[in-house]
C-alpha positions as CSV (number, residue, x, y, z in Angstrom):
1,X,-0.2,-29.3,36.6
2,X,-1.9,-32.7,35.9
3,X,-1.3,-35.0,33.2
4,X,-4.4,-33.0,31.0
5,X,-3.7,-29.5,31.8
6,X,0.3,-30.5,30.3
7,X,-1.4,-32.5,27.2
8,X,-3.6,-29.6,26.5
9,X,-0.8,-27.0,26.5
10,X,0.9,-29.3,24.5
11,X,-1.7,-28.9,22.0
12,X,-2.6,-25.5,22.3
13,X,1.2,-25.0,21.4
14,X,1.3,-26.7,18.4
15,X,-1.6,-24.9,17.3
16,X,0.3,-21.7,18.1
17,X,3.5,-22.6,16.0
18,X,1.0,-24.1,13.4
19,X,-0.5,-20.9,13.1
20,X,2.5,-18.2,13.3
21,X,4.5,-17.0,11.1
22,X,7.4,-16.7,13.1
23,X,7.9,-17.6,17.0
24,X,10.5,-15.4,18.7
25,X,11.9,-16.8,21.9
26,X,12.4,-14.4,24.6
27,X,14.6,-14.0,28.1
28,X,12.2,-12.3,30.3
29,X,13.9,-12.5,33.6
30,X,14.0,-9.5,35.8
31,X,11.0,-7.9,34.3
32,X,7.9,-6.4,36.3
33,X,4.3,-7.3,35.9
34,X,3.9,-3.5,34.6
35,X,6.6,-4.2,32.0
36,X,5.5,-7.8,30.9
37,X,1.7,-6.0,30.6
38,X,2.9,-3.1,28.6
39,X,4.7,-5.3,25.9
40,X,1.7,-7.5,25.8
41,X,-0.5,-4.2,25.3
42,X,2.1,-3.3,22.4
43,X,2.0,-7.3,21.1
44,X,-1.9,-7.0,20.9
45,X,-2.0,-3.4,19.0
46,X,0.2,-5.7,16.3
47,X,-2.3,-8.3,15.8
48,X,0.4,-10.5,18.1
49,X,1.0,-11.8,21.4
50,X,3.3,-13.0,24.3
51,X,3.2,-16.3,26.4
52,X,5.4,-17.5,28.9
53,X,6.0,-21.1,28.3
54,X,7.6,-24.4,30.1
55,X,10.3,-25.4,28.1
56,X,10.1,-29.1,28.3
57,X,6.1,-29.1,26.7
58,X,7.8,-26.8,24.2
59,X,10.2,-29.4,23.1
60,X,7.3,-32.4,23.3
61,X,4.9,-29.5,21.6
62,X,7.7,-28.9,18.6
63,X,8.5,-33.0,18.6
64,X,11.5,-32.5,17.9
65,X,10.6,-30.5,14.0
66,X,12.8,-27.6,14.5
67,X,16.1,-30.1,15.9
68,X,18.3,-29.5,18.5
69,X,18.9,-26.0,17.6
70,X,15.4,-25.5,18.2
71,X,15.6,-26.9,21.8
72,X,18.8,-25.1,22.5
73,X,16.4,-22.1,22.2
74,X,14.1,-23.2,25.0
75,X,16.3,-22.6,28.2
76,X,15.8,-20.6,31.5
77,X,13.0,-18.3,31.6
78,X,11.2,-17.9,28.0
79,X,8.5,-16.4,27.1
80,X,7.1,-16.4,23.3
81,X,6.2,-14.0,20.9
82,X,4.3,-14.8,18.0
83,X,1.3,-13.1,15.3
84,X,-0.1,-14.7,12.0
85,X,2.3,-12.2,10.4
86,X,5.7,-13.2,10.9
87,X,7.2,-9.4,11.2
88,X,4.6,-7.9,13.6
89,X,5.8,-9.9,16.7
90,X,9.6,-9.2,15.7
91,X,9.4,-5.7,15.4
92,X,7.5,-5.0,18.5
93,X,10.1,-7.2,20.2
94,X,12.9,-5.6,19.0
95,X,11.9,-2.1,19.7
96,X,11.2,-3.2,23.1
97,X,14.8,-5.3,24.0
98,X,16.2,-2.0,22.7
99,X,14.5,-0.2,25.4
100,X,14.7,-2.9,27.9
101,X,17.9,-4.1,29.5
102,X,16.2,-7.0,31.2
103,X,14.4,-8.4,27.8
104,X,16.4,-10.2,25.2
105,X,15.9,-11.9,22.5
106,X,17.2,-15.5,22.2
107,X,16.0,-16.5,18.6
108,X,12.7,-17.6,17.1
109,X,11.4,-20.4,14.7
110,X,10.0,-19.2,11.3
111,X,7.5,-21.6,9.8
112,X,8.3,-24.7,12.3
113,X,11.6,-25.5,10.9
114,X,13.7,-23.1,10.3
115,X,15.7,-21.9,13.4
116,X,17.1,-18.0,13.7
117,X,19.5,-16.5,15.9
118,X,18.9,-13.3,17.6
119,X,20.4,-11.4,14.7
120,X,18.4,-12.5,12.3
121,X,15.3,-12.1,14.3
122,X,16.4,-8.3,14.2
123,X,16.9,-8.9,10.6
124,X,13.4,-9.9,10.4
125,X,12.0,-7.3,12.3
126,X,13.3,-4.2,9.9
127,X,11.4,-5.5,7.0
128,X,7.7,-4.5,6.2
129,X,4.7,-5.9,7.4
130,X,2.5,-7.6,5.8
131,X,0.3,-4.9,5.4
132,X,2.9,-2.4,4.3
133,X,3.6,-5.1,1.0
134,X,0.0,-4.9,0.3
135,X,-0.3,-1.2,0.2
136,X,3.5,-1.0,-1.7
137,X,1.8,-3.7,-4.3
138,X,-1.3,-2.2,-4.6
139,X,0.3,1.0,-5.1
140,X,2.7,-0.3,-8.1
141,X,-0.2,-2.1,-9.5
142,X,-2.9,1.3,-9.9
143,X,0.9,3.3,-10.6
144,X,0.7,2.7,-14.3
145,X,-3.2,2.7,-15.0
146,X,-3.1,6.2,-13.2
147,X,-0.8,7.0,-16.0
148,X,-2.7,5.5,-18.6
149,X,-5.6,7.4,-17.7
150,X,-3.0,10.9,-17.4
151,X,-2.0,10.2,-20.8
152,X,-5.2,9.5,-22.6
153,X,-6.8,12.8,-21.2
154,X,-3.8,15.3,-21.9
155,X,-4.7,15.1,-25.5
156,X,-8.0,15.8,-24.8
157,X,-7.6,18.7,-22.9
158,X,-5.1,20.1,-24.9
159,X,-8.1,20.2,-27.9
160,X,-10.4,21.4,-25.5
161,X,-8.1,24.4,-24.6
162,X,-7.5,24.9,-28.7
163,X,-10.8,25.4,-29.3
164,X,-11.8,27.6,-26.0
165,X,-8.7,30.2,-27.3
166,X,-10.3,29.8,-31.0
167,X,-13.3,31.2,-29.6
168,X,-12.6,33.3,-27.2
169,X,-10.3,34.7,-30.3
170,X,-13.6,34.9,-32.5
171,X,-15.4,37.1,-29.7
172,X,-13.0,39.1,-29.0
């Protein structure tokens, strides 16, 4: 790799911890092609993905932002995991070092600073996506206007049913 290639995957990293919202670090070692192409697969249905890294244009891309905890991370094999929403990539990754001997989970950045361990990475990884808030929020919000609207009709309906028994009563 020349002296361009390394710059540009220099860059292209920052971009990617720019962009995430959390980075897990991986061990990968001892893992078939099949295996690495079936997480990827699992990554990608998550809106997140997987990229084996060099370690040292990690620690130029991160500049030393996430401190020497954050280069402790980046030894031996690593791979990263990352998506725009910082629960998708640590869910999928966590389901899979459950299933997976081989695959473990070292740590992972959240926002370019702040440096997790592997539990809190599983920590991470129970909570709901981002998607799942939406819908939960959205749900809460149309919650009390669905009752608004259930409690302004019952009146209503309870007249309308008055008068339909006063005149069925009168026919009869």
């Amino acid at each position: 790799m020349d002296r361009a290639q390394k710059q540009e995957s220099i860059e292209t990293l920052k971009g990617v911890f720019a962009d995430s919202g959390a980075v897990v670090v991986t061990h990968y070692l001892g893992l078939t092609v099949a295996e690495m192409t079936d997480l990827r697969l699992r990554l990608r249905k998550e809106g997140a993905a997987l990229k084996v890294v060099k370690n040292t244009l990690v620690q130029k891309a991160l500049n030393g932002s996430a401190g020497e905890a954050g280069d402790a991370l980046f030894v031996g094999p690593v791979a990263i995991a990352y998506g725009a929403d910082p629960v998708s990539a640590a869910k999928v990754v966590a389901q899979y070092a459950k299933d997976n001997d081989k695959f473990k989970i070292v740590g992972g950045i959240l926002g370019q600073t702040t440096i997790l361990d592997e539990k809190a990475v599983k920590a991470l990884a129970t909570l709901p996506s981002l998607d799942q808030i939406r819908g939960q929020l959205i749900g809460l919000l149309n919650a009390p206007a669905t009752k608004v609207a259930g409690v302004l009709q019952a009146p209503a309906g309870q007249l309308a049913r008055v008068f339909n028994a006063y005149a069925t009563k009168d026919a009869a």
